[in-house]
PAZANU-132834 format. One record per residue: y, z, x of N, C-alpha, C in turn; residue in three letters. Coordinates in pm, whole numbers, padded with zeros to 5 digits, always signed. Layout:
# residues N
YZXYZXYZXALA;...
END
This chain:
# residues 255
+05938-09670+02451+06038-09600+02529+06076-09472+02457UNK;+06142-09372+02526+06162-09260+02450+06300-09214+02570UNK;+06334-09155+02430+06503-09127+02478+06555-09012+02396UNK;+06690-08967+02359+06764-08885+02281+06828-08937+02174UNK;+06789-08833+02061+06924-08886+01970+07074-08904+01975UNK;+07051-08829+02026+07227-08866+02117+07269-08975+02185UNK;+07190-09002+02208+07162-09122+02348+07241-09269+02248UNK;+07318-09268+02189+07337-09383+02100+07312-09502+02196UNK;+07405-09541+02295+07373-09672+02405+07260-09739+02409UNK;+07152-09627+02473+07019-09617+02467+06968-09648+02356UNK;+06995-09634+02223+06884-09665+02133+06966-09793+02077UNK;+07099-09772+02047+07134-09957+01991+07067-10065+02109UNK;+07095-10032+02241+07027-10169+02337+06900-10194+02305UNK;+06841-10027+02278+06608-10119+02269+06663-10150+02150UNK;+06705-10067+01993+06672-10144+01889+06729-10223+01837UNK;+06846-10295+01868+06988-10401+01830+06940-10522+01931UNK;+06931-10508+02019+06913-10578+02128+06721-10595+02170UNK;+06718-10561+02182+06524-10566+02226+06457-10538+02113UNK;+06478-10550+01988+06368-10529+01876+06278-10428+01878UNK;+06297-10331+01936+06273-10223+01918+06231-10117+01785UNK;+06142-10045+01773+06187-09990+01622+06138-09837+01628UNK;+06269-09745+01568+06247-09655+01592+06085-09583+01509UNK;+06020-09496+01618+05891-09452+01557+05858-09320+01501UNK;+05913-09223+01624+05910-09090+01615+05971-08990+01629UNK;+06017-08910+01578+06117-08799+01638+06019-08671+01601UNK;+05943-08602+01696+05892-08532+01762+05958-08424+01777UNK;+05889-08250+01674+05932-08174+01789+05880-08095+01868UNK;+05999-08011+01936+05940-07922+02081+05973-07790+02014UNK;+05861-07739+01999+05876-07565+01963+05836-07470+02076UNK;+05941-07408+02114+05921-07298+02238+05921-07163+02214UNK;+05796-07110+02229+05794-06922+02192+05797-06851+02333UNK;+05903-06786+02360+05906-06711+02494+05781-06611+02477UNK;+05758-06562+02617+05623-06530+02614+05643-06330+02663UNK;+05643-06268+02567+05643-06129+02591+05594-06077+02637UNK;+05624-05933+02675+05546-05791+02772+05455-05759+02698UNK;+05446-05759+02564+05346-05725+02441+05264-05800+02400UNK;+05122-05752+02407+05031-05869+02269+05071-05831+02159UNK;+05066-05929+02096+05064-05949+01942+04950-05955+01843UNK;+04961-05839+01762+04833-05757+01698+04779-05868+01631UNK;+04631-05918+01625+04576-05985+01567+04466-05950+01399UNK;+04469-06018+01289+04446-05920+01195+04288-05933+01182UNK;+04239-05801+01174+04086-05815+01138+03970-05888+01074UNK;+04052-05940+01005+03985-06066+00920+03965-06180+00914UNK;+04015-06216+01066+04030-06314+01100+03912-06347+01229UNK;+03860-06434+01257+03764-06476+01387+03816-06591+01493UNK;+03838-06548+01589+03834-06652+01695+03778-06690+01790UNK;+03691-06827+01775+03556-06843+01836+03681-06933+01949UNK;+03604-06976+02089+03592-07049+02162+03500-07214+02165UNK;+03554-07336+02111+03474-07399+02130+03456-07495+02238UNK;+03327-07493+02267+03311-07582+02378+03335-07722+02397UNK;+03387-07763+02494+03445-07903+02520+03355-08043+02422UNK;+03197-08030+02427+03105-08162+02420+03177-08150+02196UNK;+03156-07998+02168+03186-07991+02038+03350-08059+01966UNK;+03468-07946+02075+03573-08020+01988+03595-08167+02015UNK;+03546-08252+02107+03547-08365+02145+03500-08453+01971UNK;+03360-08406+01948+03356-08443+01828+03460-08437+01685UNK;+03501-08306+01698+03615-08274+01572+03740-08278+01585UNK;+03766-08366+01728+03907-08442+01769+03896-08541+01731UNK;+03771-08629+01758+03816-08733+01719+03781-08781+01566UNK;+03676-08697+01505+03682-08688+01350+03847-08671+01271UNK;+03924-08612+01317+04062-08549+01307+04182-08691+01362UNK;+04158-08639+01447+04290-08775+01544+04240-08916+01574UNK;+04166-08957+01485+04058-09106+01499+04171-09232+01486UNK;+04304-09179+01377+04381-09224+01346+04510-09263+01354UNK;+04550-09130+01465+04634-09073+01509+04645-09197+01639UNK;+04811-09258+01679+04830-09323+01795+04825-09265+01901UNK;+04802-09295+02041+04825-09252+02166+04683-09153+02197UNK;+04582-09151+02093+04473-09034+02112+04348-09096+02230UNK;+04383-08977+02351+04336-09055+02428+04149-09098+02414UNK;+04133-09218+02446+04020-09267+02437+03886-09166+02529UNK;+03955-09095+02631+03894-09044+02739+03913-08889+02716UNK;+03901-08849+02605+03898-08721+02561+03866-08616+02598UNK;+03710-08625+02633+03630-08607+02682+03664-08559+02835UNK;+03722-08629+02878+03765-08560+03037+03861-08528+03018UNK;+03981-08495+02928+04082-08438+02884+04020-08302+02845UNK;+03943-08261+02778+03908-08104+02758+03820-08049+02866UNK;+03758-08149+02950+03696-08094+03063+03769-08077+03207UNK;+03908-08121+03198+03987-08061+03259+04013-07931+03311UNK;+04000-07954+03464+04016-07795+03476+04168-07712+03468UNK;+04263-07798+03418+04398-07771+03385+04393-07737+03221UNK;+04249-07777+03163+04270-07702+03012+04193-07564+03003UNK;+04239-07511+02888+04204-07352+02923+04112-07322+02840UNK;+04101-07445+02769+03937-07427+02655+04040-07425+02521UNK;+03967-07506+02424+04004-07506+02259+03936-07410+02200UNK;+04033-07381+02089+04004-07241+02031+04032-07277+01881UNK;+03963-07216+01791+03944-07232+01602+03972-07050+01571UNK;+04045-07060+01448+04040-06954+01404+03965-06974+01270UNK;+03919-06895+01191+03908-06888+01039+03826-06752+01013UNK;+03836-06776+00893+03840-06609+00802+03701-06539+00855UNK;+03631-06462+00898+03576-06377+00929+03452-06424+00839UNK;+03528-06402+00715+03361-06439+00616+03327-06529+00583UNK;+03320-06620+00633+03309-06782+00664+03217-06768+00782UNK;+03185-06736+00860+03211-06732+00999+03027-06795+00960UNK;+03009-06661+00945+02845-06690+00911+02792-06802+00835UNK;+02868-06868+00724+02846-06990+00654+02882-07138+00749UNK;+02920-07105+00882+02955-07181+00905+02871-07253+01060UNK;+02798-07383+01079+02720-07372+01189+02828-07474+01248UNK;+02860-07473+01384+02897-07551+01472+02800-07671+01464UNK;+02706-07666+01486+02618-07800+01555+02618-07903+01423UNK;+02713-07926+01308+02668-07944+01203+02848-08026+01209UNK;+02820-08185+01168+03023-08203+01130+03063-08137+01032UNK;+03011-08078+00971+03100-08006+00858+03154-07917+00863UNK;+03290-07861+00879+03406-07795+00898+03413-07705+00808UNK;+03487-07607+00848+03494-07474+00751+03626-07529+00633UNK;+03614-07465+00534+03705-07483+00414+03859-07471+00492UNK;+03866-07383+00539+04015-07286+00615+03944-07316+00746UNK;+04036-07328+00871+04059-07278+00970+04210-07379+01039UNK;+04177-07304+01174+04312-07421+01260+04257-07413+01392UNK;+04301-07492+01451+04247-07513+01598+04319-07565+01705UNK;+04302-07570+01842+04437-07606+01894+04378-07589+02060UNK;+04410-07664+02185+04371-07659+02287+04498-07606+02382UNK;+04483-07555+02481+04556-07541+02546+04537-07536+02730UNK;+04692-07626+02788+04703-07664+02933+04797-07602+02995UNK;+04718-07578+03107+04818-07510+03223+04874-07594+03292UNK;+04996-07551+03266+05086-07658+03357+05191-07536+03483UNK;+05093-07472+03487+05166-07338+03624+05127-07411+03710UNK;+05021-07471+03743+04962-07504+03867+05028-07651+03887UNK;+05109-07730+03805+05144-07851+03854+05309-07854+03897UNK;+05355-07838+03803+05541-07773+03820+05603-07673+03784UNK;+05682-07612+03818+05785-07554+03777+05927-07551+03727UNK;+05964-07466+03640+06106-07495+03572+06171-07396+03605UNK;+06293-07457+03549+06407-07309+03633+06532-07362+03502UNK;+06575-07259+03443+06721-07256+03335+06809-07246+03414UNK;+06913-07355+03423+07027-07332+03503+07160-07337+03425UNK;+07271-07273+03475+07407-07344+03382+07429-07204+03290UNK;+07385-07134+03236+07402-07093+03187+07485-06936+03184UNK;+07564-06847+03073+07634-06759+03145+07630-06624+03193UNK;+07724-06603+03257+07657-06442+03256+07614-06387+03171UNK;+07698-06363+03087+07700-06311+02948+07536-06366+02881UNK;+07504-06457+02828+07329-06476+02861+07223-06439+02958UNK;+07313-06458+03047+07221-06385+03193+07177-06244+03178UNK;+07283-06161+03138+07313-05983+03109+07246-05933+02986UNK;+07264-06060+02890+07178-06019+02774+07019-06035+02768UNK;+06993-06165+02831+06872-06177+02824+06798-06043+02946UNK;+06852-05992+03077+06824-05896+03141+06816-05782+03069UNK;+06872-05751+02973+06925-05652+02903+06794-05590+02799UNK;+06763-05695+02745+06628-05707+02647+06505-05625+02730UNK;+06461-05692+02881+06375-05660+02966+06387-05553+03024UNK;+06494-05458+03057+06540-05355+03049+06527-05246+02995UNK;+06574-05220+02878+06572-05194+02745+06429-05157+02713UNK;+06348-05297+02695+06213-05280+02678+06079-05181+02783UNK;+06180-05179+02902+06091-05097+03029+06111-04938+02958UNK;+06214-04856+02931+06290-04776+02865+06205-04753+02787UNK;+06195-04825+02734+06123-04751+02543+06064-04854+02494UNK;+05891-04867+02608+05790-04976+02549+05736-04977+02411UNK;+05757-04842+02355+05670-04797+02238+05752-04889+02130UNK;+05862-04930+02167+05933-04990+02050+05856-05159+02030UNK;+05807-05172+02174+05754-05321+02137+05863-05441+02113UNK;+05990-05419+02189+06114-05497+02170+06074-05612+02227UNK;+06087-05782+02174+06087-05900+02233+06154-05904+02366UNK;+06105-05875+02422+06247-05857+02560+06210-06070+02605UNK;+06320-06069+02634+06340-06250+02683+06284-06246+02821UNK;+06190-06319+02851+06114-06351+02995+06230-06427+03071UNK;+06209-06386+03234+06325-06425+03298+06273-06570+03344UNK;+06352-06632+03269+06322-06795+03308+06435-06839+03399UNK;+06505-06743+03486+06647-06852+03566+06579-06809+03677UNK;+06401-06786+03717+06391-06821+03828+06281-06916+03804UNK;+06152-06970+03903+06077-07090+03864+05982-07007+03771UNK;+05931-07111+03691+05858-07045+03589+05757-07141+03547UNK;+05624-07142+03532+05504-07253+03449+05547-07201+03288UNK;+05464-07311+03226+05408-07271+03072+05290-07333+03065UNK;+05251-07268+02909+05159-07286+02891+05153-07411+02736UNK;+05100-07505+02721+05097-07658+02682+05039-07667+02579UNK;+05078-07614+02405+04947-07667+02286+04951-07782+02250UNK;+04784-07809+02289+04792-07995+02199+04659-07991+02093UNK;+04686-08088+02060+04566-08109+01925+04556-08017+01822UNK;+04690-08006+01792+04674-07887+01666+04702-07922+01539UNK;+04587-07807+01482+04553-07922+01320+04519-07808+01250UNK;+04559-07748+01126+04500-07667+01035+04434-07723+00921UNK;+04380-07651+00837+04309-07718+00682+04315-07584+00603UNK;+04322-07638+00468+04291-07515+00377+04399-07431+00353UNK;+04344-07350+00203+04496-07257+00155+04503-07148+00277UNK;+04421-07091+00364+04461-07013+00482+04480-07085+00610UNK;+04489-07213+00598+04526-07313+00737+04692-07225+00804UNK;+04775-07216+00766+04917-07178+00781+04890-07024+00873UNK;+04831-06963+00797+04814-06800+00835+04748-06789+00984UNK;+04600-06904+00945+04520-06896+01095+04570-06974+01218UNK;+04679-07046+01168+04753-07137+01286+04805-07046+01358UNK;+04885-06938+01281+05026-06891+01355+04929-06783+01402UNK;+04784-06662+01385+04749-06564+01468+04665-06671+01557UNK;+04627-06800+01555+04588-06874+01668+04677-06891+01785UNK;+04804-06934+01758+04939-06873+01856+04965-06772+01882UNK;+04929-06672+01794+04968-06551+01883+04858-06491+01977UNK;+04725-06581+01951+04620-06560+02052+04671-06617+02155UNK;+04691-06764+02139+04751-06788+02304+04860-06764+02396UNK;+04973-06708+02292+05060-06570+02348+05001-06472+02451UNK;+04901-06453+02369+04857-06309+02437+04751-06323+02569UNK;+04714-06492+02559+04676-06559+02714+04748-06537+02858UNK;+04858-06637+02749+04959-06636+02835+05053-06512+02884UNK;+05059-06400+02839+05111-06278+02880+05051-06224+02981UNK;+04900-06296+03027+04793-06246+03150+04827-06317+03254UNK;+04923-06424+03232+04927-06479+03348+05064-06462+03408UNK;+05085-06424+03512+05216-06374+03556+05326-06462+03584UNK;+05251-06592+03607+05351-06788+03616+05418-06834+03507UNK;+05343-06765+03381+05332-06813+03259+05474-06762+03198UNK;+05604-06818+03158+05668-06766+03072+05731-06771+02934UNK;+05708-06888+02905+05695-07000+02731+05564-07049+02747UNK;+05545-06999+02600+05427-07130+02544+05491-07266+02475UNK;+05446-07366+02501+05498-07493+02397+05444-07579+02350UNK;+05467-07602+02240+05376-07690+02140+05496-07847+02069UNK;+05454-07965+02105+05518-08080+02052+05462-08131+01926UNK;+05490-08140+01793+05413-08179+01677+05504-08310+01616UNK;+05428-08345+01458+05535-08451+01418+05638-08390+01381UNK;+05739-08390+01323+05863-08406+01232+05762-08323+01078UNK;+05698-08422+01032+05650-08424+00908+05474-08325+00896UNK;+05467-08262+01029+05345-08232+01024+05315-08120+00977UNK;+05227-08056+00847+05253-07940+00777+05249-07825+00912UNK;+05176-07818+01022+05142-07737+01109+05291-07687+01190UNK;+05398-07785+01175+05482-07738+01293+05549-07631+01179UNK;+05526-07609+01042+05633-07483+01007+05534-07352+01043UNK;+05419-07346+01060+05343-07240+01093+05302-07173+01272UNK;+05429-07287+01352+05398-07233+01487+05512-07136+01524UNK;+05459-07042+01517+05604-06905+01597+05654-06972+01702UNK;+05817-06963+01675+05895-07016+01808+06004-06995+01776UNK;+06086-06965+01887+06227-06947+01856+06314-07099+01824UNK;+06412-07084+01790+06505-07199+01662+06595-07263+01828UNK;+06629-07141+01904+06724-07170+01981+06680-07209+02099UNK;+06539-07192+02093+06529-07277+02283+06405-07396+02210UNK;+06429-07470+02050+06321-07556+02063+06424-07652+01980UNK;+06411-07789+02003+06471-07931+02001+06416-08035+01904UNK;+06424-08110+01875+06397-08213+01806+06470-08338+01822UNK;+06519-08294+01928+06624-08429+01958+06543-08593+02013UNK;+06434-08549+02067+06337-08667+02093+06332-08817+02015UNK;+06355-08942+02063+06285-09002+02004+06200-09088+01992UNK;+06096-09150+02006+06032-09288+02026+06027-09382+01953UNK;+06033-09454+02074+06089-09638+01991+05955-09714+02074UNK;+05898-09841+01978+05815-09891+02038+05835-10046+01998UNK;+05779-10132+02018+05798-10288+01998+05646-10364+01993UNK;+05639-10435+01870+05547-10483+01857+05558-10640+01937UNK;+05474-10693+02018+05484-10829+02083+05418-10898+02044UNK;+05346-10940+01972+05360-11029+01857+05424-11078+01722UNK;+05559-11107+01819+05659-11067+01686+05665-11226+01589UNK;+05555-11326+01638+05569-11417+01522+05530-11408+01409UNK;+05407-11312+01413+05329-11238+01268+05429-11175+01191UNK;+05469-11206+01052+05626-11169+01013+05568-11083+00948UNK;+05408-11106+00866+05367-11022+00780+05382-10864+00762UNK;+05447-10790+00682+05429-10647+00695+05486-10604+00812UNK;+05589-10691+00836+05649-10625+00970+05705-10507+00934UNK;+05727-10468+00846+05848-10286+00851+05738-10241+00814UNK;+05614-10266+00821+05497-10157+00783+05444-10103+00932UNK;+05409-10217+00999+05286-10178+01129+05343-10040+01173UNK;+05436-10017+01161+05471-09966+01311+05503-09783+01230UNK;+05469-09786+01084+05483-09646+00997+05405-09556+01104UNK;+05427-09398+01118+05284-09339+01194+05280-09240+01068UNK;+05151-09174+01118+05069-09087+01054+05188-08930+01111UNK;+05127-08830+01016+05237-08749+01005+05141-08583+01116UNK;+05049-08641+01193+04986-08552+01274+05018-08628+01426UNK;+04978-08573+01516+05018-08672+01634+04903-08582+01784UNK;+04866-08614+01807+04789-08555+01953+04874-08614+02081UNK;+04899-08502+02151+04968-08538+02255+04894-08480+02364UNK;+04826-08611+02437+04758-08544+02573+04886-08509+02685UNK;+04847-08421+02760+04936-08348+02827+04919-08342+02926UNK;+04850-08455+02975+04851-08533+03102+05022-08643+03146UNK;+05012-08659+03035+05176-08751+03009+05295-08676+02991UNK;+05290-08577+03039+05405-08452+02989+05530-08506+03134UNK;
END
């Protein structure tokens, strides 16, 4: 089950009452999606890989990982995914063969889903005074593009985003190639006119979520999941089973 931290009611009844145990607190990092691309640095390469490939280096990666869907495979061949993408250093590039499991020293990688074509969101509640400011930015920015000002995308009418899952870096440049791998799919998503946040859900503990650009104020952590083991006569290692791993794949079919 999954609920709020706030939610006290909710979580004493599953875990006081239904044996429940808390698993995950998950977060949601949201980068509004700008009028501007975001300069990508020369030294860097970003290949496209094809579905039959990252299928392999998903599940080499998330083999371990709970909830990884078994059916993967038609998860990246989705025509709601927009294709997985690897970054790493330029001079690697050539040392490095795809058709081969062996992975580059450095890189990061990360898939991404359109979710324009299934629902829409809309910010409500909120005040003028936010209303005027966030207009204000977009404004501003029409005025004097050369400045390249973040202007805030107007999300108080319906709006898609765009969905990162399976994201995983390696290596002393893993951190660097994560975050211009986001700002590649920034700069996707700035082509699409539905598109107005990108968002990415990671662990708590996962080195990758301090390297995803996102603003502090429209992303949460309040999430949590609770799960229950039903074989609860096995006493053995009971406060162990239920530890998770500190990476997490979230198919985004379940969103």
């Amino acid at each position: 089950m999954a609920t709020e931290c706030s939610n006290k009611p909710s979580l004493n009844l599953f875990t006081k009452k239904c044996n429940y145990a808390k698993f995950r607190n998950p977060a949601v990092l949201v980068q509004p999606v700008h009028l501007h691309s975001k300069p990508l640095p020369s030294d860097i390469m970003i290949v496209r890989i094809p579905p039959q490939l990252a299928e392999i280096v998903y599940r080499n990666i998330f083999s371990t990982s709970e909830f990884f869907p078994k059916d993967v495979d038609r998860l990246l061949s989705n025509k709601l995914s927009l294709g997985t993408f690897m970054a790493l250093p330029k001079k690697s590039l050539s040392k490095w063969n795809p058709m081969t499991s062996q992975l580059p020293d450095s890189f990061a990688m990360l898939s991404i889903w359109d979710t324009t074509e299934v629902y829409r969101l809309q910010v409500k509640g909120v005040s003028v005074i936010t209303h005027a400011a966030c207009l204000g930015t977009r404004v501003l920015d029409a005025m004097v593009p050369w400045l390249k000002i973040p202007s805030f995308p107007n999300v108080f009418e319906n709006f898609g985003y765009y969905f990162l899952y399976g994201l995983y870096m390696q290596g002393k440049d893993g951190s660097r190639l994560m975050r211009n791998l986001c700002k590649f799919a920034h700069n996707m998503a700035r082509n699409d006119a539905d598109c107005r946040v990108v968002v990415a859900e990671v662990g708590q503990t996962d080195p990758v979520r301090y390297a995803i650009p996102h603003w502090k104020r429209f992303s949460w952590d309040e999430d949590v999941w609770c799960i229950k083991r039903l074989d609860q006569d096995k006493q053995n290692n009971y406060h162990e089973w239920y530890k998770s791993n500190s990476i997490i794949f979230v198919d985004p079919r379940d969103l």
